[in-house]
C-alpha positions as CSV (number, residue, x, y, z in Angstrom):
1,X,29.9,-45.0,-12.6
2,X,26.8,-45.1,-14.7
3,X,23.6,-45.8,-12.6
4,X,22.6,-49.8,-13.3
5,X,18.7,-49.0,-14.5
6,X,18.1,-53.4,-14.3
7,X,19.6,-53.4,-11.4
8,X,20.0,-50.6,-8.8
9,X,22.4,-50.4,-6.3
10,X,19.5,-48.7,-4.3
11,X,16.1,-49.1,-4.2
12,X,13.8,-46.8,-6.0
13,X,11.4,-45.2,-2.8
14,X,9.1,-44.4,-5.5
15,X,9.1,-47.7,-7.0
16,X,8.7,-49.2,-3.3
17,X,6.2,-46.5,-2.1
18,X,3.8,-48.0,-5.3
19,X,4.9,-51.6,-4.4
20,X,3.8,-51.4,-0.9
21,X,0.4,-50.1,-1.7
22,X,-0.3,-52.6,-4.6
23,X,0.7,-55.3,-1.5
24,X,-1.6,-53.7,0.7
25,X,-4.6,-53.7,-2.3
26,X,-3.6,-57.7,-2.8
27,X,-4.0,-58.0,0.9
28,X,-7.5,-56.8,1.5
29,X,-8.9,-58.4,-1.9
30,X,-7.6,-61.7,-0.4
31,X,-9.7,-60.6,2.5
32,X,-12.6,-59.3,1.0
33,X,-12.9,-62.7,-1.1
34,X,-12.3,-64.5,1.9
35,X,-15.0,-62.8,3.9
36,X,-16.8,-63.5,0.6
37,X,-16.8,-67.0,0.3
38,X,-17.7,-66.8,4.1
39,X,-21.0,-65.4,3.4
40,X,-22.0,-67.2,0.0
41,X,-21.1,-70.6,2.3
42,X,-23.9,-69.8,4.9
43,X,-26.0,-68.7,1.7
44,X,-25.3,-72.0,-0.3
45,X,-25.6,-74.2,3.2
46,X,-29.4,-72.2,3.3
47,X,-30.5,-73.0,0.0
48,X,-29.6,-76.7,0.7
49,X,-31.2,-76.9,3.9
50,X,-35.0,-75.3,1.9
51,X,-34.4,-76.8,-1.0
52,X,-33.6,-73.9,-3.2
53,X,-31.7,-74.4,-6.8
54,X,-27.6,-73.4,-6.3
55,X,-27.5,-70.9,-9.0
56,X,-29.6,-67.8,-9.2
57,X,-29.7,-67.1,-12.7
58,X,-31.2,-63.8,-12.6
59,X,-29.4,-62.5,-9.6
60,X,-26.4,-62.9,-11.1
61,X,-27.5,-61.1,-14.2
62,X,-28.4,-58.3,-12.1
63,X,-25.2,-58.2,-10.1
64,X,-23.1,-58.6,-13.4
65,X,-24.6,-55.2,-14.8
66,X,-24.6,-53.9,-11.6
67,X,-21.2,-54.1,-11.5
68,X,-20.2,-53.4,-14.9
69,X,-21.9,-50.0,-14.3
70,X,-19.6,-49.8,-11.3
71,X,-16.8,-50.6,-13.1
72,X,-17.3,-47.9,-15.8
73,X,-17.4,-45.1,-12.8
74,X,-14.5,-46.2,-11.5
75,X,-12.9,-46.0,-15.1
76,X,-12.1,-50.1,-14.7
77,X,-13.0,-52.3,-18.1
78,X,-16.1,-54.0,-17.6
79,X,-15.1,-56.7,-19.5
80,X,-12.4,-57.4,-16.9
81,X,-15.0,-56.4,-14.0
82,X,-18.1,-59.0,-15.3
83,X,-15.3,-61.9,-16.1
84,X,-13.6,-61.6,-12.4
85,X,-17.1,-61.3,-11.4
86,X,-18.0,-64.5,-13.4
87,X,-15.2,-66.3,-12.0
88,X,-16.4,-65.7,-8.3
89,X,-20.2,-66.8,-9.4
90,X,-19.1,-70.2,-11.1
91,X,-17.2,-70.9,-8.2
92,X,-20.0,-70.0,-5.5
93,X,-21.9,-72.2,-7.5
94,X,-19.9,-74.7,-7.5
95,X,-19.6,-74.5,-3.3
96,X,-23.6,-74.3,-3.2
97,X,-23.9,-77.7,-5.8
98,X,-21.3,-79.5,-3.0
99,X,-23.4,-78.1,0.2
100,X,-26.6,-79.1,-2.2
101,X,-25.4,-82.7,-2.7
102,X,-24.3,-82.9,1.0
């Protein structure tokens, strides 16, 4: 019988070896970002309580090419890297204009 390449009859231990790891990867970002948004909570409750503007302007610029220099190290497309990183900013931001407005 020829082997079914759309649909084994068993699992590929290669395939689930790679599957297992990106599932592990997924895990930690999610808790990475959660422990994240933990921190940039405390910072945005801060900057309401002294008055301080939600957005940082040129922090952010600074971290964006921090990280795109990161991202070209670790062969990843800073153009992917600075618009997940964008992403995460705009919604801090949003977070800190909510603890700003009270």
């Amino acid at each position: 019988m020829a082997h079914d390449l759309q649909h084994p009859s068993e699992p590929d231990p290669v395939l689930a070896g790679f599957r297992k790891s990106i599932d592990n990867i997924d895990a930690a970002i999610i808790h990475m970002l959660a422990e994240r948004f933990r921190i940039t909570q405390a910072v945005g409750e801060y900057k309401a309580k002294v008055t301080l503007p939600p957005a940082d302007p040129e922090r952010e610029a600074r971290q964006i090419a921090r990280l795109r220099k990161l991202s070209e190290e670790a062969d990843l497309d800073p153009e992917f890297s600075e618009k997940f990183l964008r992403f995460i900013i705009d919604e801090v931001i949003r977070h800190h204009e909510r603890a700003a407005a009270g």
